[in-house]
DORO-481030 format. One record per residue (C-alpha): y, x, z; residue in one letter. Coordinates in pm, whole numbers, plus 50000, padded with zeros to 5 digits. Layout:
YXZA...
This chain:
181241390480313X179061397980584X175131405180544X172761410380758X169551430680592X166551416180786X168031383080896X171021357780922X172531369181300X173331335581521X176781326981580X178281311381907X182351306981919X183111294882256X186121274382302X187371273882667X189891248982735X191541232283094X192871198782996X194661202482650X193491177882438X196191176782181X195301216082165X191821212182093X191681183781869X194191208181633X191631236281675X188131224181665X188381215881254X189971248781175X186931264381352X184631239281105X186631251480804X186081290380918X182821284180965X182151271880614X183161303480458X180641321280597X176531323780523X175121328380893X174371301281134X177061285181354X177901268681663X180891259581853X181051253182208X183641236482372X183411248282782X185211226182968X186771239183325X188441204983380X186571193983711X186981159183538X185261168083245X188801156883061X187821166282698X183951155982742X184771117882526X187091137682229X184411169582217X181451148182146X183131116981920X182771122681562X185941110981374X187811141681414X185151163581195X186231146080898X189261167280924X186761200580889X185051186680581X187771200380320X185731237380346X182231228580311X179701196380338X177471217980622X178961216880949X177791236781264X176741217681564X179441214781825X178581211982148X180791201282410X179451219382824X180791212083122X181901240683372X182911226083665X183551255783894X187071260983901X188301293383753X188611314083417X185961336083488X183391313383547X184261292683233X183251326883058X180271337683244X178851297683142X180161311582784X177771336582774X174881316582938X175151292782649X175141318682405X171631330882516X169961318782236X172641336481972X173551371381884X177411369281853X179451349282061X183201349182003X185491341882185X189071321382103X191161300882362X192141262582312X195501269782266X195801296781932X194811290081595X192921312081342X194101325181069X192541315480703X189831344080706X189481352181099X185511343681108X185211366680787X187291395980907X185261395881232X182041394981117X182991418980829X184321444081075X181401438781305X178761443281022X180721473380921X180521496181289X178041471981450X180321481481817X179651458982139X182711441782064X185191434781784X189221426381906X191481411881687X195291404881709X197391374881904X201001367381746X202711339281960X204211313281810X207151294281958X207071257882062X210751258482071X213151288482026X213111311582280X216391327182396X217581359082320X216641376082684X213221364282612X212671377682285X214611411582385X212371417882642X209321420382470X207271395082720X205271381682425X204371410882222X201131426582185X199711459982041X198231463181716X195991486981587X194351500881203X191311482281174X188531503281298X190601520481605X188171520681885X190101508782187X188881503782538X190871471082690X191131437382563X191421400582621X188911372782555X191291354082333X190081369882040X186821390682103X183461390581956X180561400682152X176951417782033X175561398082291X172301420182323X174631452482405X176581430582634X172981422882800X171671455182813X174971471382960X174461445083246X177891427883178X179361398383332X182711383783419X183571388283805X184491354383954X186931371284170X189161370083912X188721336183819X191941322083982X194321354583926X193571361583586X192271398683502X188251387183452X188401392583076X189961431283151X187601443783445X185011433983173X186231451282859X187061478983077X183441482783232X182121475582851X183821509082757X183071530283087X179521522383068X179131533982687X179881505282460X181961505782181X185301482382089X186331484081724X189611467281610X190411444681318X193971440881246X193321412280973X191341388581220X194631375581355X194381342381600X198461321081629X199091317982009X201141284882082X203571293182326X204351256382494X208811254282636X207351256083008X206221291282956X209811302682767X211421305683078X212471335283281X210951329383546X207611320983362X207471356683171X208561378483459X205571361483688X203221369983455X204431404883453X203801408983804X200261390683748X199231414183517X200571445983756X198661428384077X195871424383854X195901460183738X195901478784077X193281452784204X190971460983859X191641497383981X190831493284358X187931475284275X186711501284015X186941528184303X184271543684525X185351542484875X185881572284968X188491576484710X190541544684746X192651556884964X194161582884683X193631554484390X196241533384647X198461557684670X198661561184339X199151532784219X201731526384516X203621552784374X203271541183998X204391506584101X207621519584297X208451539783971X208041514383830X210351491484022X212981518884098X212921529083714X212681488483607X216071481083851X217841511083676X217381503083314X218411466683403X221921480483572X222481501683261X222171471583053X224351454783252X226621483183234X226641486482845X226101448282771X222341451882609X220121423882648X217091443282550X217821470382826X218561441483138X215261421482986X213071452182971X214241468483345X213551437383516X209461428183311X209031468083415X210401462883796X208141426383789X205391447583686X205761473683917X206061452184227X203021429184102X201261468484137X202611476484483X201461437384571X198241443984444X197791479184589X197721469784921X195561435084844X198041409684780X196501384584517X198671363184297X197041333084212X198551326183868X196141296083747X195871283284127X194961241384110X196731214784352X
């Protein structure tokens, strides 16, 4: 169990969420039962990026924390904030302005569920190296059964680590922050990136550069809900040109001028192996009848032309509103 010598460290988990209420009234008592198994203060805070301020009236009613009392009697405040400004990034950035007054703040996403001991692992792990951050695992879950191309091509699969592997990229869906080493290394998520995705990466990736450390814990495992809309081919192999566009723009944008020129290159030549060496591994699976092969050649070639897009400043705009 986590302990803290001199004193009890404060506790934000920030729930971001864009208009899914079914989501969030599932989530928000699992986060009250997790944080009755553990001895430090809580809070959760629900930031809402819904222009509308859609979740405001189920956030702050009170019939749904019955559901939490089954793990203790004392429940942490929950706090429902409204982030009107459209955009990912600067649901996060209002994340870590409401966590000013705590010492963690974790992150999880509306849509995945914690596993029984997630809190515990997390705090365990971070009492253990004491890093900047702490990243834990994301296993999808299926709304409805994917077909076969889907789950041969690997589109929701994720690494995974030994607990205590220092690693030096990660998402927010399942990252804790030391926010006083995120303060003093001058962090922040760039608003840039608040309509293309990629915020939560420039930032882990500037954590690391600029000295602090990103411990893994393989037992603090968060359940992704994959919804049927995003089980479609044409679904998985956009976001696998989002996340290439995103990575040669994180790159560009990392880069001192006078070496762009060379990082574009680069990556223009990455991204056209890429595609070239995507487009061939599909025709040999089409060849030899694998699925995996065809599935895998075209989320490589997807990826590779989301770099070459991105290279020469094409943005995709994959949570663009009407």
């Amino acid at each position: 169990m986590f302990n803290q010598a001199t004193s009890d460290p404060r506790v934000v988990i920030a729930v971001l969420t864009f208009r899914r209420p079914a989501d969030l009234e599932e989530l928000l008592p699992e986060l009250l039962d997790q944080a009755g198994m553990v001895h430090v203060p809580v809070e959760i805070v629900v930031v809402d990026n819904d222009p509308e301020a859609g979740a405001r009236a189920l956030v702050t009613e009170t019939s749904w924390l019955e559901a939490g009392q089954s793990a203790s009697k004392r429940h942490p405040p929950v706090r429902y904030v409204h982030e009107p400004t459209p955009g990912i990034a600067s649901a996060r950035n209002r994340a870590l302005q409401e966590g000013q007054g705590a010492d963690l703040l974790i992150f999880i996403d509306d849509d995945e569920r914690p596993s029984s001991h997630w809190l515990v692992q997390l705090l365990d792990t971070y009492s253990t190296y004491r890093p900047a951050a702490v990243v834990g695992p994301v296993l999808s879950q299926y709304d409805i059964e994917p077909e076969q191309w889907i789950r041969a091509g690997g589109f929701f699969e994720r690494r995974r680590f030994t607990t205590g592997t220092p690693v030096s990229l990660a998402a927010t869906n399942n990252l804790l922050l030391d926010l006083a080493q995120v303060r003093s290394l001058g962090l922040s998520f760039d608003e840039r990136f608040g309509l293309s995705g990629g915020s939560d990466s420039l930032f882990t990736r500037q954590l690391h550069q600029r000295g602090g450390q990103m411990i893994w814990c393989d037992e603090a495992i968060v359940i992704d809900i994959v919804p049927a809309d995003r089980l479609t081919r044409e679904w998985v192999l956009q976001r696998a040109f989002r996340m290439g566009n995103t990575w040669s723009r994180i790159n560009l944008d990392e880069t001192e001028n006078g070496k762009r020129v060379l990082v574009r290159m680069n990556l223009q030549a990455r991204g056209a192996a890429r595609v070239c060496g995507g487009i061939m591994r599909y025709l040999a699976g089409s060849l030899v009848g694998q699925v995996p092969l065809r599935a895998r050649g075209l989320r490589t070639a997807a990826r590779g032309a989301g770099m070459l897009a991105g290279s020469v400043g094409s943005v995709y705009h994959e949570y663009k509103r009407g």
